[in-house]
C-alpha positions in Angstrom: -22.1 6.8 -21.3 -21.7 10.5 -21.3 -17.4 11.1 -20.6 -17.4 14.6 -22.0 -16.9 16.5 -19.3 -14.3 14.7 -17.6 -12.8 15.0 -21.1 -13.2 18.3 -21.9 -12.4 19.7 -18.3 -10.4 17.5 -16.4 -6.7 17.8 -16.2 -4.8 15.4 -18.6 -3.3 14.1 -15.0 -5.8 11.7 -15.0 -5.0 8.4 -14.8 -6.8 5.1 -13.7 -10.2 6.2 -15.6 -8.2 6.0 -18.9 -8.0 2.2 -18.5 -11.4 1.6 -17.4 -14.1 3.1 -19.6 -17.3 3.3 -18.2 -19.3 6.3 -15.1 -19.3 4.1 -12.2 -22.1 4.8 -9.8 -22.7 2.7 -7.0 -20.4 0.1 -4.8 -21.1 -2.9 -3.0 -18.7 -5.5 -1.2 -16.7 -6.6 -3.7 -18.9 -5.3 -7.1 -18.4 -1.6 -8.9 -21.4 -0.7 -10.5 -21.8 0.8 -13.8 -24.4 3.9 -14.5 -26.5 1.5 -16.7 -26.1 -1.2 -13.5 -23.6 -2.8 -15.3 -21.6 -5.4 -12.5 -18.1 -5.6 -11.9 -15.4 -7.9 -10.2 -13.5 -5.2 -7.9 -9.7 -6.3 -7.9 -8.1 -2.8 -7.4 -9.3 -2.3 -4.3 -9.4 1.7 -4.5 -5.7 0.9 -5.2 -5.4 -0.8 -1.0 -7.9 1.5 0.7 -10.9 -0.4 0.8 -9.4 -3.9 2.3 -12.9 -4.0 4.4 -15.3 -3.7 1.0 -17.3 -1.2 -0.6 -20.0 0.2 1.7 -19.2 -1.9 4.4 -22.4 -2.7 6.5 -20.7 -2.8 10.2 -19.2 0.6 9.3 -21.7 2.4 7.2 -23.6 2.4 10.4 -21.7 4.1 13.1 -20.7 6.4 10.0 -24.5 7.0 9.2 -24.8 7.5 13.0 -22.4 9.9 13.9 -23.6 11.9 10.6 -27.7 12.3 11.4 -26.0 12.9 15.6 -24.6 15.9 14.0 -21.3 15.2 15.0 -18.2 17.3 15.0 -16.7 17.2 11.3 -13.3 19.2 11.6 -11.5 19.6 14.4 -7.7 20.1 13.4 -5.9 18.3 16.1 -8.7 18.9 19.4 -9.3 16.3 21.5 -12.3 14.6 20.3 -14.5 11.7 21.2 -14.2 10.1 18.0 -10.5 10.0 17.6 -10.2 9.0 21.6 -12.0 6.0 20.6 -9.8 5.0 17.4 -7.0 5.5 19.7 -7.8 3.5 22.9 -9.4 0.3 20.4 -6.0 0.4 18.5 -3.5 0.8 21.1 -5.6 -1.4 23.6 -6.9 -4.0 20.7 -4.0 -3.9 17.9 -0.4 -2.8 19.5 -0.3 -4.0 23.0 -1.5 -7.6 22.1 1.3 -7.7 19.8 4.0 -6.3 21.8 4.5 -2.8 20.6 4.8 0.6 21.8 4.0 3.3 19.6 3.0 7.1 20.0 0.3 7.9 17.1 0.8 10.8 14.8 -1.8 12.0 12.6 -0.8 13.4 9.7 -2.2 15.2 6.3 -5.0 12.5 5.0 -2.8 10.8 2.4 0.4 8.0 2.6 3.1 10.6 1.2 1.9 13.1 4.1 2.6 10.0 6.6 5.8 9.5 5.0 7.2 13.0 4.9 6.9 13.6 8.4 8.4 10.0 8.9 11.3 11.7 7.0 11.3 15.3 8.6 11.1 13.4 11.8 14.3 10.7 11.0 16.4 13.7 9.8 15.1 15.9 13.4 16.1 12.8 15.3 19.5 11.8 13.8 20.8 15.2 12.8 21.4 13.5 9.4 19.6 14.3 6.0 20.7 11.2 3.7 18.3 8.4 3.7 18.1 4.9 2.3 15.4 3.4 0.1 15.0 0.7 -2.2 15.4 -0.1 -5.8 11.5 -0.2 -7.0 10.3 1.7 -4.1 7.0 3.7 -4.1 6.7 6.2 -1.3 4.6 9.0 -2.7 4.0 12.0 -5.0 5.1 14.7 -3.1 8.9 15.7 -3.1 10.6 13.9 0.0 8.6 11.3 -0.5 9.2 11.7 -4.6 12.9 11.8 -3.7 13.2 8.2 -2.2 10.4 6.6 -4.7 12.0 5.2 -7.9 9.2 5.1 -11.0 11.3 7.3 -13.5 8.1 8.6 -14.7 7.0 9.9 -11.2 10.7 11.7 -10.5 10.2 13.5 -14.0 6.9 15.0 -12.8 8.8 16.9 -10.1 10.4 19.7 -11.7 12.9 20.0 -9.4 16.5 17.6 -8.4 15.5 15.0 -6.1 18.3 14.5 -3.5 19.4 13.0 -0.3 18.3 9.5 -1.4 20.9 6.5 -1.8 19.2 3.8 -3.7 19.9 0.1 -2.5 19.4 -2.5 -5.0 16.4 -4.5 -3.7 17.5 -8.3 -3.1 15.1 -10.0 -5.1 17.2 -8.0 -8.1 20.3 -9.5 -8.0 20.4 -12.5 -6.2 24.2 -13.0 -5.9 24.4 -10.0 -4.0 24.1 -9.5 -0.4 22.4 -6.2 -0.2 23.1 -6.2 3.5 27.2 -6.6 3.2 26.4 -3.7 0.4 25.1 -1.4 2.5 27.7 -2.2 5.3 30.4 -1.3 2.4 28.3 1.9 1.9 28.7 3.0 5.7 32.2 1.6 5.9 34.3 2.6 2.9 35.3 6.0 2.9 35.0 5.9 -1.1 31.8 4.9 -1.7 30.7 8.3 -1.6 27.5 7.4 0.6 26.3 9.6 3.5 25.3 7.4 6.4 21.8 7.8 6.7 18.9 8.9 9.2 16.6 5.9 8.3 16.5 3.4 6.2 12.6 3.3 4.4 11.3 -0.1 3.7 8.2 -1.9 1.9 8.2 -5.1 2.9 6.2 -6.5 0.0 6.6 -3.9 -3.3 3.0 -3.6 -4.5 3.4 -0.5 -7.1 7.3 -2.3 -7.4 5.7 -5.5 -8.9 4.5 -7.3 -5.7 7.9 -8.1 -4.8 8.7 -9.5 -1.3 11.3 -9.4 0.9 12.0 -12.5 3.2 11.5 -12.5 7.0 15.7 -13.2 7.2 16.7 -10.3 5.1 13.7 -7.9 7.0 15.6 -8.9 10.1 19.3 -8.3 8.8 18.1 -4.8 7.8 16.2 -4.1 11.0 19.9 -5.3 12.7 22.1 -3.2 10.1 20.1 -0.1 11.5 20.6 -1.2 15.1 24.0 -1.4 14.5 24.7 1.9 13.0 22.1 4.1 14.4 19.5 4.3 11.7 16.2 4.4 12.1 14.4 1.4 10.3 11.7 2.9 8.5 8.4 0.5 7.3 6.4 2.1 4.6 2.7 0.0 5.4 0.5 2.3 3.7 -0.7 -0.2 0.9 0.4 -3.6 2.4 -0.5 -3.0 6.0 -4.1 -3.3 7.4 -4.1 -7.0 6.8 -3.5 -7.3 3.3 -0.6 -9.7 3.5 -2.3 -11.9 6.4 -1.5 -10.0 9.5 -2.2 -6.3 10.1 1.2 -5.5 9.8 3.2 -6.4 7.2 6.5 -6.8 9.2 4.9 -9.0 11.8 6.2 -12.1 10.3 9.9 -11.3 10.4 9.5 -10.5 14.7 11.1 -6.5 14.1 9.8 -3.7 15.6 10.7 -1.0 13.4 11.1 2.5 15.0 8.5 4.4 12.9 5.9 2.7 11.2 3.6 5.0 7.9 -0.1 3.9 7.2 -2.8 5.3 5.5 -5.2 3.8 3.0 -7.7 1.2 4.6 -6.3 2.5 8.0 -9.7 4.9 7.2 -11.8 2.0 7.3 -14.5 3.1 4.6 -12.2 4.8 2.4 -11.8 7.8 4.4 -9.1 9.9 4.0 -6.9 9.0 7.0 -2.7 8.8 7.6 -0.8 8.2 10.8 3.3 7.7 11.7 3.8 4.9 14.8 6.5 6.4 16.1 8.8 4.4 19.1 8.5 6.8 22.5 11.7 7.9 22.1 11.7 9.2 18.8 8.4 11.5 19.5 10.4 14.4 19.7 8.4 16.6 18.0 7.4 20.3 18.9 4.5 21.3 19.0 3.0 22.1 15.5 6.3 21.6 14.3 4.6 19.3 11.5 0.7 19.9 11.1 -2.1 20.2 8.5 -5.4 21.6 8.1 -6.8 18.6 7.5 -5.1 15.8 10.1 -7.2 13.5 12.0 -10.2 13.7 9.5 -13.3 12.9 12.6 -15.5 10.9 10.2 -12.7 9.0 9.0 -11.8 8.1 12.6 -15.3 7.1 13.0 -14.8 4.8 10.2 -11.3 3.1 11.4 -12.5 2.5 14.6 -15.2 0.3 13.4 -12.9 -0.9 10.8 -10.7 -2.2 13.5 -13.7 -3.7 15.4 -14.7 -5.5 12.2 -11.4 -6.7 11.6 -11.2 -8.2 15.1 -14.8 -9.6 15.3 -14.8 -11.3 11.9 -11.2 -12.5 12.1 -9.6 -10.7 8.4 -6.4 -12.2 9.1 -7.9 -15.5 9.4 -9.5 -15.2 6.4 -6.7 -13.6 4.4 -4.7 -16.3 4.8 -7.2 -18.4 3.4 -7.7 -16.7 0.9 -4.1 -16.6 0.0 -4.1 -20.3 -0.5 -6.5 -20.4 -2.9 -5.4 -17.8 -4.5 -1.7 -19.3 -4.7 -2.9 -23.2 -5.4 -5.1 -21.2 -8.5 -2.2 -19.4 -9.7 -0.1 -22.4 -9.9 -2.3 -24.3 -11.1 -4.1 -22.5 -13.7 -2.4 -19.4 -15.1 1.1 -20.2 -15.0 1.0 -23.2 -17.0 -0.2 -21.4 -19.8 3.2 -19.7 -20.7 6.7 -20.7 -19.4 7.7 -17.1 -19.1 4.8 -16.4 -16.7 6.5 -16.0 -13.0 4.0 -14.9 -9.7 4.5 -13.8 -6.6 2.7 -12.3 -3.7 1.2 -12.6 0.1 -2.2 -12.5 1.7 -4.3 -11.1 -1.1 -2.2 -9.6 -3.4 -0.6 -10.9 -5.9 1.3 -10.4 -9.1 1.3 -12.0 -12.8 4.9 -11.1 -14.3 4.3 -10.9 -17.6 7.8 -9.0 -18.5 9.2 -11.7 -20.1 7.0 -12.4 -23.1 8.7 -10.4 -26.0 5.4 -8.1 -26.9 4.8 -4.3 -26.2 1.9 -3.4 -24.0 1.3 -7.7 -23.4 0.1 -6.9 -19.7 -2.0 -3.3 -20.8 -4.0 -5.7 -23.3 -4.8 -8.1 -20.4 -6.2 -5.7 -18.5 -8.4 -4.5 -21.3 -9.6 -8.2 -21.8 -10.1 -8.5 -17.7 -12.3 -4.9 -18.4 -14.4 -6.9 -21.5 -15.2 -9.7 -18.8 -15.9 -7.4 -16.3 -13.3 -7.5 -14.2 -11.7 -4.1 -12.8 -8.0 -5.0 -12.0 -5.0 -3.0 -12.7 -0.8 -3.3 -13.7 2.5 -2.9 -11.7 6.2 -2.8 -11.7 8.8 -2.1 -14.8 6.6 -1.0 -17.4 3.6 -2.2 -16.1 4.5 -5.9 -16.6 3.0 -7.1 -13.7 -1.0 -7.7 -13.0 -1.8 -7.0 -9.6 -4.0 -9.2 -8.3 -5.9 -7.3 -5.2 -9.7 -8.0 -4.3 -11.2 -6.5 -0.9 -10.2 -9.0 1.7 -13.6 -10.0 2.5 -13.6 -11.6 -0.7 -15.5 -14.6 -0.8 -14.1 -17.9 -2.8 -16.8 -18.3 -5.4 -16.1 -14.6 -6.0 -12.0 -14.5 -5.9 -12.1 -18.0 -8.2 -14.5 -16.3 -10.6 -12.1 -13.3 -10.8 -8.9 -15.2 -11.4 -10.6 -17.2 -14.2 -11.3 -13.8 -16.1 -7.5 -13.4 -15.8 -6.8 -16.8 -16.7 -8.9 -16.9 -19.7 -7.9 -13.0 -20.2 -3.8 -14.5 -20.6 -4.7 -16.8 -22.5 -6.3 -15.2 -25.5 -3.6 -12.5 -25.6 -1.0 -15.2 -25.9 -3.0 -16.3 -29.1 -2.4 -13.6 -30.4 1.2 -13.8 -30.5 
């Protein structure tokens, strides 16, 4: 395969095709295609933003549709038929039959763009500039969003100090302490040299973190923390949302309604570039244009999220998620951790993690993703140091399919621990 151009004139930025050498052509469901035809097991997902599969039949045609219609492409923030559509089938179909109340801000086409004006917009409505984020939190690449996301790698790429951030030890880290009584100390003592905060910014399951998950109970203490002191509780759904933890919203199962709500990803349906802030009515305080972009509210890509949504609904994803997730789980158990006492796993819905930080050997995790790659088998690493294999097929993922993948990791595990 012919990678000389990408090597010779791409930036050295580059990333995910280091790990994966082949020229992928074509897509379908859950299979990447090689140039030469060459079939792969997709379990990266476009890294969360193709939960619906590649080339998805029910929403390749109202995309093809609207293209040979000729219809309007860019249209900055105009009132359009296609985005009046997303937003009536989502508020009708996906808020108000779970209780929520949500004005819908389009952002720039990417998660950090949803999460900075989630951050300009908590510091607008609190008058305060400090904000709370995890231990192990991934909110984006730009710099507010930079500034509360904790990869050590990511902050050194910035160039610049990276402030008004307090860092709050996640709970699964330290599980004799109550994170919740910790950040009460923070707001309380008048040494702990904390600023009390606009919002507190939340993942409820770490994916980039490790696939780490918080429990409903401590979700709720959180959400009630904020309540109590005025915060604004922030949840960061870009990757985890959409269904991918076996309800379209990640926070559903803990019974919060969190004030302002970031998503992007497989919000767009097809993988379309799309982002959006669900922001409680009385928070939309916004000016106009006060926070805009050339390229918010991309019309194809609301095209493709509305029937995304329909498809969701019609064929019941959360249904099938959670289906999913048990066999997933019951394989797991059952056949890959077994093969090493140090091997731990975690996860929801369909994703998942292998922790592999505990065997003693460099790079152990990097080489079983190159073995996953031999067998054909895209998949990719998370957490400290990459330890942890992230496990995360499209959710239409059929059985034969998703046991087929998790015996390439299986097998994959195995002969790396051989090799010991």
């Amino acid at each position: 395969m012919n990678t000389k151009p990408f090597e010779l004139y791409e930036s050295e930025v580059r990333s995910y095709c280091r790990h994966f050498p082949a020229v992928f052509a074509r897509a379908k469901d859950c299979f990447i295609f090689d140039e030469d035809g060459k079939r792969y097991i997709d379990f990266f997902c476009g890294a969360g933003a193709l939960n619906y599969g590649h080339n998805n039949e029910y929403i390749k045609k109202d995309v093809l549709e609207y293209l040979e219609g000729d219809g309007l492409m860019h249209a900055l923030d105009l009132y359009t038929v296609p985005k009046r559509r997303f937003i009536s089938t989502f508020e009708e179909k996906v808020l108000k039959p779970r209780g929520l109340d949500y004005r819908i801000q389009f952002t720039g086409p990417t998660g950090t763009n949803a999460n900075e004006a989630a951050l300009k917009l908590a510091r607008k409505v609190t008058g305060r500039t400090n904000v709370f984020a995890m231990m192990g939190a991934f909110h984006g690449m730009t710099l507010g969003s930079l500034a509360i996301t904790t990869d050590q790698s990511h902050r050194k790429g910035s160039g610049v100090p990276l402030t008004n951030a307090t860092f709050i030890p996640a709970p699964y880290m330290y599980p004799e302490l109550d994170t919740i009584a910790y950040m009460r100390d923070l707001l309380e003592d008048d040494h702990s040299g904390a600023e009390k905060p606009a919002a507190l910014f939340v993942e409820t399951l770490q994916a980039e973190g490790g696939i780490n998950v918080m429990s409903s109970e401590w979700l709720r203490a959180a959400y009630d923390l904020c309540r109590e002191y005025g915060i604004l509780f922030v949840v960061d759904d870009i990757q985890v949302g959409c269904c991918r933890t076996g309800e379209f919203f990640s926070f559903e199962r803990a019974g919060i309604q969190p004030d302002i709500v970031t998503m992007s990803k497989s919000i767009g349906g097809y993988g379309f570039p799309l982002a959006l802030v669900l922001i409680k009515p009385e928070y939309d305080i916004w000016a106009p244009a006060e926070h805009n972009g050339t390229f918010r509210g991309n019309q194809l890509a609301f095209v493709a999220a509305n029937a995304g949504l329909e498809y969701m609904l019609d064929n019941k994803i959360e249904e099938h998620v959670r289906e999913m997730e048990t066999v997933a789980h019951d394989f797991i158990a059952r056949e890959i951790l077994p093969l090493d006492a140090r091997l731990t796993a975690r996860g929801r819905g369909l994703i998942w993690g292998i922790d592999c930080s505990k065997i003693p050997a460099e790079g152990f995790s990097g080489r079983v993703l190159d073995r996953c790659f031999g067998k054909d088998l895209i998949i990719e690493s998370c957490g400290r140091k990459g330890s942890v294999v992230k496990i995360m097929p499209p959710l239409v993922i059929e059985k034969d399919i998703l046991l087929k993948g998790l015996e390439i990791v299986r097998d994959s595990i195995a002969e790396e621990l051989k090799t010991l």
